[in-house]
N, C-alpha and C positions, 0 to 999 in steps of 0.2 A: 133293395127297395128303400131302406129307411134313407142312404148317403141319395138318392133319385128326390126323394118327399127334400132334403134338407139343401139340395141344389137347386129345386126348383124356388121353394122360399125364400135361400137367398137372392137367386134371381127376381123374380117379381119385390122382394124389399129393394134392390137396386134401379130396379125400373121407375117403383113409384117415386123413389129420392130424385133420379132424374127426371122425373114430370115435377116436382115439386122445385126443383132447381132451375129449370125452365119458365113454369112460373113466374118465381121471382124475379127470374130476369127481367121480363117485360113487363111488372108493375112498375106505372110512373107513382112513386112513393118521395112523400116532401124530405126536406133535408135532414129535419128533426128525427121523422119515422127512419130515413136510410139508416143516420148513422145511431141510432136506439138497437137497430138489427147489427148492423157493422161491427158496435161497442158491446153490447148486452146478449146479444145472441149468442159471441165468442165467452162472455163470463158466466152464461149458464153453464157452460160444462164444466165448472165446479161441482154445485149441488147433482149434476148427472151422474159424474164422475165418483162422488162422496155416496150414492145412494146406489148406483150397481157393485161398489166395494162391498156395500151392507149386506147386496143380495147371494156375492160371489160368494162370502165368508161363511153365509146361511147353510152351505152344501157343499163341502169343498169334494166335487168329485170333478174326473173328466168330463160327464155328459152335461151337467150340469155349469159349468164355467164355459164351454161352446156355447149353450145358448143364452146366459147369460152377456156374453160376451157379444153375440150378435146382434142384441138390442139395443147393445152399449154403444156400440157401433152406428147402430142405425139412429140411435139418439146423436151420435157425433156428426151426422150428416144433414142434423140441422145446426145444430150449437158450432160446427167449423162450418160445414160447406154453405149454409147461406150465406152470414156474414163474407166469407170470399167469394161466392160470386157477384154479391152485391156491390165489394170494396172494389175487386176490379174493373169490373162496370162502371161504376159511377168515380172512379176516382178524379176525372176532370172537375166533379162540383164540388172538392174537396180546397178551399180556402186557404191558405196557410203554406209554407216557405217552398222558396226552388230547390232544390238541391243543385250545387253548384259544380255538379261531374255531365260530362257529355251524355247524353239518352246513349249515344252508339255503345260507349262503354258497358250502360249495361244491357243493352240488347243483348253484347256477346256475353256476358255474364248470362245473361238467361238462358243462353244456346247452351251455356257448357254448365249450371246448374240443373237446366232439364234433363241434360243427356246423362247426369251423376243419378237424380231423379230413377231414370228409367232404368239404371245399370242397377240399380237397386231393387226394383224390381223382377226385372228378369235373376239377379242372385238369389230373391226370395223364393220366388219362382222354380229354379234349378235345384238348389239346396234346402229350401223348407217347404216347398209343395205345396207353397199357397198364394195368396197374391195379398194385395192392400186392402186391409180392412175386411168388413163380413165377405166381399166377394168367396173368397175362399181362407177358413185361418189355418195357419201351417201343419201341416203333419207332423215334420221334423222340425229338430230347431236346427237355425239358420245358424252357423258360427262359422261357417268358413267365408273366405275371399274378404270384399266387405266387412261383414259379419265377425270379422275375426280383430279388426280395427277398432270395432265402434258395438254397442247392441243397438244404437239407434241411428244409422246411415241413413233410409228413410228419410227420418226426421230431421237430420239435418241437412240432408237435400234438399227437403219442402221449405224449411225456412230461410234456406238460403237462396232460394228460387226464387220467393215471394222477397226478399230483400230486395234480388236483382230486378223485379218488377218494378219496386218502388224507384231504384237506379232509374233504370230507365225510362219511368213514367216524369223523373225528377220532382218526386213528392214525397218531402220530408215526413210530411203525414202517416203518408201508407206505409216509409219503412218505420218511422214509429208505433204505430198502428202493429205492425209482426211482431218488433222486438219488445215492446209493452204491453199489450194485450193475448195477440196470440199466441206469442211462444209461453209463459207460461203456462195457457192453459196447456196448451202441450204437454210440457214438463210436469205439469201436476196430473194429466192423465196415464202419461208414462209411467211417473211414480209410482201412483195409488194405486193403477188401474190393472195398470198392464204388466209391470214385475210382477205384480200377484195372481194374475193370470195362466201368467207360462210359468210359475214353479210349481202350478196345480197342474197343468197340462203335462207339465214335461219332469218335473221333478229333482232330482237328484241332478240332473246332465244341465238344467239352468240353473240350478245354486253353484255348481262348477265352472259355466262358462259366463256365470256373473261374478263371480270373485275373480277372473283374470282381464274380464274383458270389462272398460269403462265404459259408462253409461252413455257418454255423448262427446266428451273430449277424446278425436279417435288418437291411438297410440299401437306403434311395432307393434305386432303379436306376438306374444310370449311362448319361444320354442318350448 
């Protein structure tokens, strides 16, 4: 009954983020407002991020860091996912240099960083029993395949996705816009948020396959 109440919550939290992401798409919003959402919306999740750290540390139990976590989450889905879908939408009104590589080039960069993307999830999927973000967060932890290179494959799928976007859109802009803006926050949610997350979760077996395995530069996995 209770995993029923905590399914369906997540569900309707995922529903309304995508009404609310839909939304935004189709506001015609001046260029000053876009990019205040584009710029500003990615830098709140600092203070997001710095203030579900204060809650998670409030109560270090397992029940309590789930649903901690899933608001954090759902706070992440405006502070990342406006801003992107804002920036890919509109990045034609975006001013400022070509990138001087063929769009084709990164077209195929986006075919073969989406499909890294999705391999990551189907291995979160198979081996930690959960999916991206509140949808579902993992049961086990994820250390094999993938997992076993990297703690954060994911995440360097997504911004290497969003790079090959800017590739191929040939806007200097948008891949500065990821590598300036977004991937920080990233990095600073990952840090703060989310190591301390899963050593409350999981304990002893992520302090273990945090000291062998790097955080984002992937490397052989250590027999």
């Amino acid at each position: 009954m209770k995993h029923g109440v905590e399914l369906f919550f997540r569900i309707a939290l995922l529903v309304l983020i995508w009404l609310i992401w839909l939304w935004v798409l189709n506001q015609p919003l001046s260029g000053i407002m876009n990019l205040s959402i584009i710029v500003g919306g990615v830098l709140l999740t600092f203070p997001l991020v710095w203030l579900g750290r204060k809650i998670l540390d409030r109560q270090q139990t397992i029940g309590h860091a789930v649903w901690t976590t899933t608001f954090v989450h759902f706070g992440l889905g405006f502070t990342f996912g406006v801003p992107i879908v804002r920036a890919v939408t509109t990045y034609q009104d975006w001013s400022g240099w070509v990138l001087p590589i063929p769009s084709v080039i990164g077209f195929i960069l986006v075919i073969i960083t989406g499909a890294a993307f999705l391999l990551t999830v189907v291995n979160l999927a198979l081996k930690g029993f959960g999916a991206p973000f509140f949808i579902a967060l993992s049961r086990k932890l994820a250390a094999d395949w993938l997992y076993a290179w990297t703690r954060n494959p994911m995440a360097l799928a997504a911004l290497a996705f969003f790079v090959s976007l800017g590739i191929w859109f040939q806007s200097a802009l948008f891949v500065l816009w990821v590598l300036i803006v977004f991937a920080p926050a990233y990095i600073f949610f990952a840090k703060v948020y989310e190591e301390r997350e899963l050593e409350i979760r999981f304990g002893a077996s992520y302090l273990e396959y945090k000291s062998r395995t790097p955080m984002f530069f992937s490397r052989k996995p250590r027999v």
